[in-house]
C-alpha positions in Angstrom: 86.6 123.8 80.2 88.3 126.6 78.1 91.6 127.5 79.1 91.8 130.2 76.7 88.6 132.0 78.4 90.6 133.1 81.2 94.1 135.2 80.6 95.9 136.7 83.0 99.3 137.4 83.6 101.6 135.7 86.6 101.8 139.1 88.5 98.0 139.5 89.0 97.9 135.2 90.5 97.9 136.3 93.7 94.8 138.7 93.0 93.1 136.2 91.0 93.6 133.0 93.5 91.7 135.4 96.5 88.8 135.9 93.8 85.7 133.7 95.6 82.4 133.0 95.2 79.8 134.6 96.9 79.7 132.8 100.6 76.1 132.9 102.8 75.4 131.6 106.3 76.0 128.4 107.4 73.1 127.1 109.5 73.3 129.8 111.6 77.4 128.9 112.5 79.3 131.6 111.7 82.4 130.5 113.3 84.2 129.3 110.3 82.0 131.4 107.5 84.0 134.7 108.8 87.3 135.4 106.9 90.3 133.9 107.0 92.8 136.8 108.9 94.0 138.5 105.9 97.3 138.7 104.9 98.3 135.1 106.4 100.7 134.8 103.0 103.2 137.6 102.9 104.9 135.6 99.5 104.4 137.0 96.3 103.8 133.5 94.4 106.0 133.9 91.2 106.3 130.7 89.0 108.6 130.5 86.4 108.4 130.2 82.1 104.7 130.7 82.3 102.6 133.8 81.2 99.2 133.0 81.5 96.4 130.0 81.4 97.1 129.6 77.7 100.2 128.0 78.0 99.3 125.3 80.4 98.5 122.6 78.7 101.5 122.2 76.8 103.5 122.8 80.0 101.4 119.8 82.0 102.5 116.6 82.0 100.4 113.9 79.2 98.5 111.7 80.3 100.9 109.3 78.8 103.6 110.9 81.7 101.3 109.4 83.9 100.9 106.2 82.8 104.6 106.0 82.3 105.1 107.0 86.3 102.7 104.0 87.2 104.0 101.2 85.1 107.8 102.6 85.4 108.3 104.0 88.2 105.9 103.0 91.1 104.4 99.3 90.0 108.7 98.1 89.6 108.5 97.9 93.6 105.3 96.9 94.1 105.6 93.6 91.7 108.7 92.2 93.6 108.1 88.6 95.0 108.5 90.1 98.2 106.0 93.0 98.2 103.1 89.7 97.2 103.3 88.3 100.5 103.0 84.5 101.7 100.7 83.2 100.8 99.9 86.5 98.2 97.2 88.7 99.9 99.0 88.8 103.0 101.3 92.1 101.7 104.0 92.3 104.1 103.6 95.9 105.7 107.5 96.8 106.5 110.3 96.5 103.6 113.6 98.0 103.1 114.3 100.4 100.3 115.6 98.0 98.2 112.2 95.7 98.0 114.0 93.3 100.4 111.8 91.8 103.4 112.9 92.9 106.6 115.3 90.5 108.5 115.3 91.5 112.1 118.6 89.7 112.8 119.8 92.1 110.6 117.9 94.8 109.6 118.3 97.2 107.0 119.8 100.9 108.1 116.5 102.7 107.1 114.9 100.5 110.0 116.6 99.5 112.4 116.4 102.9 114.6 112.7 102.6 114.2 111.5 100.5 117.3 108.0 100.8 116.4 108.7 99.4 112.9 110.9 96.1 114.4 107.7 95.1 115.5 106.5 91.9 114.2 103.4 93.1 113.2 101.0 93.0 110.1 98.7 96.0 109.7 95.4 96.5 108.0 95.8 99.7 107.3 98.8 98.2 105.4 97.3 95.5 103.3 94.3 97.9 102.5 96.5 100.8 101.5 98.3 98.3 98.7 95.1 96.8 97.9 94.4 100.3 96.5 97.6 100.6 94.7 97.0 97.3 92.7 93.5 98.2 91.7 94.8 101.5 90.6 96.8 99.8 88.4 94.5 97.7 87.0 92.1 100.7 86.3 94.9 102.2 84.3 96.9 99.8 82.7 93.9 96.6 82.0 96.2 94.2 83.2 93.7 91.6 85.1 96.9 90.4 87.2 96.6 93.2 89.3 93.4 93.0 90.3 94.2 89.4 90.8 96.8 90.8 93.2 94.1 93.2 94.8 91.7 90.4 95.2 94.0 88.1 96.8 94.2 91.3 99.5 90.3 91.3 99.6 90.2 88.1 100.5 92.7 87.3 102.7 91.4 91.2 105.1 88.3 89.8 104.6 89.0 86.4 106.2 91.1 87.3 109.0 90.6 90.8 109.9 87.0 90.9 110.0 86.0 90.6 113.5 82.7 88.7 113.0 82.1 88.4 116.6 81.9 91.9 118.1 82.2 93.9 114.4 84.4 96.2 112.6 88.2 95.2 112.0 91.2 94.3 113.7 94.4 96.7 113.6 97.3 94.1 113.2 98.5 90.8 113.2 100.7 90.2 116.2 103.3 87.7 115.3 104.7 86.9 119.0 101.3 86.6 120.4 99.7 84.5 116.6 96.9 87.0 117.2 95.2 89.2 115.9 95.0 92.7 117.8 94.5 95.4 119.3 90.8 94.4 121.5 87.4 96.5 120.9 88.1 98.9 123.1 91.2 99.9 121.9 90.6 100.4 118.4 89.9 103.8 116.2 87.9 104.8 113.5 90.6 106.1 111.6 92.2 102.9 111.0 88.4 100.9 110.5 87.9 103.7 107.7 91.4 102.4 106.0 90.3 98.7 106.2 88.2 99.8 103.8 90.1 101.4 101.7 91.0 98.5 99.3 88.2 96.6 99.4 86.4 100.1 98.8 88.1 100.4 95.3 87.8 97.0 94.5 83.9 96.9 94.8 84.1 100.5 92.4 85.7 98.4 90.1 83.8 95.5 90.1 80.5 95.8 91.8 81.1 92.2 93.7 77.8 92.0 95.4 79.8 89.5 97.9 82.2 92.4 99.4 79.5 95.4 99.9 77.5 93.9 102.9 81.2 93.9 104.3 81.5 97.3 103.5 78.2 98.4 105.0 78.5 96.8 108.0 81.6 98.4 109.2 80.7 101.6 108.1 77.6 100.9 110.5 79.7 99.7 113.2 82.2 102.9 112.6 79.1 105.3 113.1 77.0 103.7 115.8 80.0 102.4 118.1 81.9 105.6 117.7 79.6 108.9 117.3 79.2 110.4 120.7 75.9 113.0 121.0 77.7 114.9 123.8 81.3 115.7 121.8 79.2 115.7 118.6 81.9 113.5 116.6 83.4 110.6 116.3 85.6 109.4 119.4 88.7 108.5 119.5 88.3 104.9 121.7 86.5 103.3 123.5 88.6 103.3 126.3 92.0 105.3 127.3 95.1 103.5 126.1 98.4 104.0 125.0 96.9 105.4 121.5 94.9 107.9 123.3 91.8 108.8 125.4 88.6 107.3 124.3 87.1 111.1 124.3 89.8 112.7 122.4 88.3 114.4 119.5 90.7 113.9 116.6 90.2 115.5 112.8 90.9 112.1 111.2 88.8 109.9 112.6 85.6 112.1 111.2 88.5 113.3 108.0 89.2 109.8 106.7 85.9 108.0 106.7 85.4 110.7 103.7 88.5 109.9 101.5 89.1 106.3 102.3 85.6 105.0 101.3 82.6 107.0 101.6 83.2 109.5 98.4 84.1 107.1 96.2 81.4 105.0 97.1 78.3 106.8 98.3 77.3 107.5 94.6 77.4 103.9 93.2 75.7 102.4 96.1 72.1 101.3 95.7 69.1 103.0 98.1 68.4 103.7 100.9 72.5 103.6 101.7 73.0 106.3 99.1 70.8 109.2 100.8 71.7 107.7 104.2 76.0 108.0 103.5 75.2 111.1 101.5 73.6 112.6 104.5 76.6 111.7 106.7 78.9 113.2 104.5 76.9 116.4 105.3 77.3 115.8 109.0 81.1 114.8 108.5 81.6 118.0 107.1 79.6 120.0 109.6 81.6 118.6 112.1 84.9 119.4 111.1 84.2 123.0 110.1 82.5 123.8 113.5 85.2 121.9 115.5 88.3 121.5 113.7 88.3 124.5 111.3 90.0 127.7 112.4 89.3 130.5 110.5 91.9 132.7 111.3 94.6 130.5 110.2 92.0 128.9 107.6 93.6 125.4 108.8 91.9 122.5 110.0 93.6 121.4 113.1 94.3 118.4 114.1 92.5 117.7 117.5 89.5 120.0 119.2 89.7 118.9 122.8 90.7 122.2 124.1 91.4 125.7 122.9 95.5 124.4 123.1 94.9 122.6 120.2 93.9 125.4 117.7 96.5 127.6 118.7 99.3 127.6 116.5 101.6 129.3 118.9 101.3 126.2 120.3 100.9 123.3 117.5 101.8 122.6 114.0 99.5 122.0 111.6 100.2 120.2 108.3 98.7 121.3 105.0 97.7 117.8 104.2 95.0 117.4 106.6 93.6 120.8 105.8 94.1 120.5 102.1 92.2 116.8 102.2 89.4 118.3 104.4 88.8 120.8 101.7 88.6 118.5 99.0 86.3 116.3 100.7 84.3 118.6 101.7 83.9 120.0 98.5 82.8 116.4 96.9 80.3 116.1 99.9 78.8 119.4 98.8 78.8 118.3 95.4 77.3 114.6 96.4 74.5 116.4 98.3 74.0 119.2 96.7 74.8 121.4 99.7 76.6 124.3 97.2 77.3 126.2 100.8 80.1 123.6 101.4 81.3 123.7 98.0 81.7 127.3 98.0 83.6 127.2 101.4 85.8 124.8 100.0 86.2 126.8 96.5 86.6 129.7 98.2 88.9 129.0 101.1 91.0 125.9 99.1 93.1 127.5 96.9 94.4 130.3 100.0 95.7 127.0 101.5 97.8 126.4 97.9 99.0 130.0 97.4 100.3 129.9 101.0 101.9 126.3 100.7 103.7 127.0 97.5 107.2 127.6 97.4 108.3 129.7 94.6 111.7 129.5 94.8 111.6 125.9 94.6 108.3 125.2 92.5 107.3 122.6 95.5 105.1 122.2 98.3 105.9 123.0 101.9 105.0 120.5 104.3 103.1 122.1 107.6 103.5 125.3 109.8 105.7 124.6 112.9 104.4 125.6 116.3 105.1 129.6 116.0 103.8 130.1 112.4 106.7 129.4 110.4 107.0 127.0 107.3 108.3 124.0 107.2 109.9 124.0 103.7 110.7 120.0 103.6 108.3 117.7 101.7 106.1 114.9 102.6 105.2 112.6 100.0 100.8 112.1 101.4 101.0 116.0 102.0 102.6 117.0 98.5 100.2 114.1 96.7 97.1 115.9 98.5 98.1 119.7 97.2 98.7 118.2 93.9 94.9 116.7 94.0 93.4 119.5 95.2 95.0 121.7 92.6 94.3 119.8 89.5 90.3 118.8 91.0 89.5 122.1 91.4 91.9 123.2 88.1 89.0 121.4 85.8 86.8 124.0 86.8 88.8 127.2 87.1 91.9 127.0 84.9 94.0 129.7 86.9 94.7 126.9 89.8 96.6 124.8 87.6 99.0 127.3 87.3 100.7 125.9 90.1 101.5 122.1 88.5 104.1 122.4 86.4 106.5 123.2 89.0 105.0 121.0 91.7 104.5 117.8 89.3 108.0 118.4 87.6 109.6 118.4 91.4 107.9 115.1 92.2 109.1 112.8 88.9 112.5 115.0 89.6 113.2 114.4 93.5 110.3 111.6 94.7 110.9 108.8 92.6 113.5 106.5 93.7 114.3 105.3 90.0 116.7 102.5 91.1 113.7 100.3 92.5 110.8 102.4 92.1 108.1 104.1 94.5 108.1 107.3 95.9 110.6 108.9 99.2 108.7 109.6 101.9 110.3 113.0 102.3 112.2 114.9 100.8 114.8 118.0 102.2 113.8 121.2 100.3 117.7 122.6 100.8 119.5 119.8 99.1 116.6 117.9 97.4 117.6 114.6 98.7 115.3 111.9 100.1 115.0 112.3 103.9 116.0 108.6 105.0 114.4 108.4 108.9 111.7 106.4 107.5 111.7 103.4 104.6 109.7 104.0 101.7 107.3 101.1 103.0 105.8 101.2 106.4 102.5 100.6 107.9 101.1 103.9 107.1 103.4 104.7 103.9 101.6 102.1 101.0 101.1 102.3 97.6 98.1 104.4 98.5 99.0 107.8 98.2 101.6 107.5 95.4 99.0 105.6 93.2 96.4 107.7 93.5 98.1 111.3 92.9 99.1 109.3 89.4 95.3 108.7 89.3 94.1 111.9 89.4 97.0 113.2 87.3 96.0 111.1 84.6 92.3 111.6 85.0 93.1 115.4 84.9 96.1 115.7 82.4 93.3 114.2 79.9 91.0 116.6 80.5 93.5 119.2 80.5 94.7 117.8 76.6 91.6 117.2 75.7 92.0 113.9 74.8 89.8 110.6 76.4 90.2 109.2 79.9 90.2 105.4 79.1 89.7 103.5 82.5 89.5 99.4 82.6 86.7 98.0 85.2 85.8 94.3 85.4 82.0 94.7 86.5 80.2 91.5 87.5 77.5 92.0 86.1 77.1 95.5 83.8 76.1 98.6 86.3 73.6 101.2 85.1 75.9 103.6 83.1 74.4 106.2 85.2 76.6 104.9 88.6 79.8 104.1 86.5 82.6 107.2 87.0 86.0 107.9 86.5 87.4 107.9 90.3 85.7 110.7 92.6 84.7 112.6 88.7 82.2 113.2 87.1 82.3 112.5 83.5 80.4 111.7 79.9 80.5 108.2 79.1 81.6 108.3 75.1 82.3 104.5 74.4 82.3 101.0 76.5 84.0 98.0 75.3 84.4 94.9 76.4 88.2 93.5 76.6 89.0 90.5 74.4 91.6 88.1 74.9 91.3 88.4 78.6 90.3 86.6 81.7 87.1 86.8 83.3 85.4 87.9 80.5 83.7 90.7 82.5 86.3 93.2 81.8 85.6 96.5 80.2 87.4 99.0 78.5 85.6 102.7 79.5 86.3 106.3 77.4 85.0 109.3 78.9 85.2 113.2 78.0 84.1 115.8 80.0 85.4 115.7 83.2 84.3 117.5 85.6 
């Protein structure tokens, strides 16, 4: 990449960001291959102090930033006793802003209006999600406690919420019934694709050969228990409940099998699972563009199970889910070597950025409301996502990064709760203050999302300054060099060095250039 080979100046971005690759026929399905309505975005995106691609990389934060945001200002809550869990593993899945464990006698003010969250209940999705968080950590920093932390996570999800009887995973821990829940029929494969979220990222890190026939056999349970010929996608259930109808067609169970383990994993796995996962990537993707995928609004909706539910006179739509489905299906294209779903995604993925961006701000909006109209306020998973999506694509065509120095400078600015550390999950675009109806640590708001947009900002920011990505892993037994990447990259493998003075004495220091 040469940012100096493309100049341009601010006033042309719009232009330039509807500039596309040439697009062909998709099987036939020409559904979502039409045009996107035009003139969806009536804003004329105007970002401030910049006057073309050259001055990025000065204006983008270091990769040092980056490591700075992890170890300063997202691991501080993370480390408290209280986030470790008793005995350490077991993560507790609700605390109070402050790091304090919820006491339901007494419960903190961020909580206590939440019914849901009073629960005494331990989620999977949870334990997973900060799993993840502590093996990013590791992979940046080299510091084997963390992935001593994300181990004792494996372990203790692999113990208890393995269902070895009937397959897959639990949901929850139920602490007035000592059991764990919800029954076969009523779980979903969104939340059996986040149990294997952590110990996903652990077996990239380490290749244990005793965690990947866990892996494989719930992703085998997700697919054969769950794909139904006559919707053509995943269902919902297996049986109508107070979560939903078994038949409901919902974006995320098909969505999330994608980012929580199968892209990061379908390249390092051995044959035949590699052709076999990168094949349902393929069909993953076909199903969301010809069920999900509106090309009129060019959003990805969130259910199919009637016209209704692409209407968006009738519901909202978030740019996270369509921003995510983009990017995934991008890598899927790129893991397959389908270049017809990388060029929808290339093509149609930055429209989704120009018409997300706030200029006035230099943030993210959050969704469209029922009605069409923005929804200016921020959500921590959504803003992460745009930020990805931006600086992936922005290694390959300069002109999207245009977009970060606002957006990233808004995040350290207005996410980051500096007193005890992670991330607001939301945040009022009118007087930049957190939104408080939610604690920053609930079942579905982890250490996942934060941890990796530092992630990919680092991976990216070195790239963008030219300077090496240096990654830690702690390989059982060396890899072929071939399957060892930098996250969901690509990149050239320049130097590999084992770690002295640490403990096991499988851990490796990794440099790589080239990103791509």
């Amino acid at each position: 990449m040469r940012w100096n080979s493309i100049q341009f100046t601010i006033t042309s971005l719009a232009v330039c960001l509807l500039c596309v690759l040439p697009f062909g026929s998709y099987f036939g399905v020409a559904s979502w291959a039409t045009n996107a309505r035009p003139g969806y975005s009536q804003h004329q995106v105007i970002l401030p102090a910049l006057t073309s691609t050259n001055h990025l990389p000065s204006q983008l934060p270091t990769a040092q930033r980056w490591l700075n945001h992890v170890q300063n200002e997202l691991l501080p809550f993370w480390t408290m006793p209280t986030a470790l869990g008793d005995p350490i593993g077991n993560f507790p899945s609700v605390r109070c802003n402050d790091g304090t464990l919820l006491d339901r006698s007494n419960p903190c003010p961020e909580i206590k209006d939440n019914a849901w969250l009073m629960r005494n209940r331990n989620y999977v999705v949870s334990v997973s999600r900060q799993i993840y968080g502590y093996g990013v950590a590791f992979h940046l920093t080299g510091d084997s406690n963390y992935l001593q932390y994300a181990k004792a996570g494996v372990d203790y999800l692999r113990h208890n919420s393995f269902d070895r009887q009937h397959g897959g995973t639990y949901a929850f821990w139920d602490g007035e019934t000592k059991s764990w829940q919800p029954s076969v029929e009523y779980r979903n494969p969104q939340e059996l694709a986040y149990s294997l979220l952590g110990i996903s990222f652990y077996y990239y890190l380490t290749r244990d050969p005793e965690v990947l026939p866990d892996i494989l056999a719930v992703k085998d349970y997700i697919f054969k228990t769950y794909y139904n010929p006559k919707l053509k996608a995943l269902q919902w259930q297996l049986k109508d409940g107070d979560d939903g109808k078994a038949l409901d067609k919902r974006l995320t169970a098909q969505l999330d099998q994608m980012n929580a383990y199968m892209v990061l994993i379908t390249p390092i796995l051995p044959e035949p699972y590699q052709a076999e996962w990168k094949q349902d990537l393929v069909d993953l993707s076909n199903i969301m563009l010809n069920q999900f995928y509106f090309p009129n609004e060019n959003l990805f909706f969130y259910a199919a199970n009637s016209p209704f539910d692409r209407d968006i006179q009738n519901i909202k739509v978030d740019f996270g889910h369509t921003i995510k489905a983009m990017w995934m299906i991008r890598m899927a294209g790129l893991l397959s070597g389908n270049q017809t779903l990388v060029k929808f995604a290339e093509k149609n993925g930055p429209k989704v950025l120009e018409r997300a961006y706030l200029p006035k701000s230099g943030s993210w909006a959050s969704e469209i409301n029922q009605g069409g109209k923005v929804n200016i306020n921020k959500d921590w998973w959504i803003y992460a996502e745009l930020d990805q999506f931006a600086a992936s694509l922005a290694l390959e065509n300069p002109s999207l990064a245009i977009y970060l120095p606002q957006t990233y400078d808004y995040w350290f600015k207005y996410f980051v709760d500096r007193k005890y550390g992670e991330v607001w999950t939301g945040v009022d675009d009118s007087t930049n203050k957190p939104l408080q109806e939610l604690p920053k640590q609930w079942p579905w708001k982890n250490a996942y999302h934060s941890f990796e947009h530092a992630l990919v900002g680092y991976i990216t920011a070195c790239q963008f300054h030219q300077e090496p990505v240096v990654l830690y892993y702690a390989f059982k037994q060396m890899p072929s060099v071939n399957t060892i990447r930098p996250y969901f990259y690509k990149g050239k493998i320049d130097k590999i060095e084992p770690m002295t003075n640490q403990e096991p004495d499988s851990l490796y220091t990794i440099k790589f250039s080239d990103i791509h």
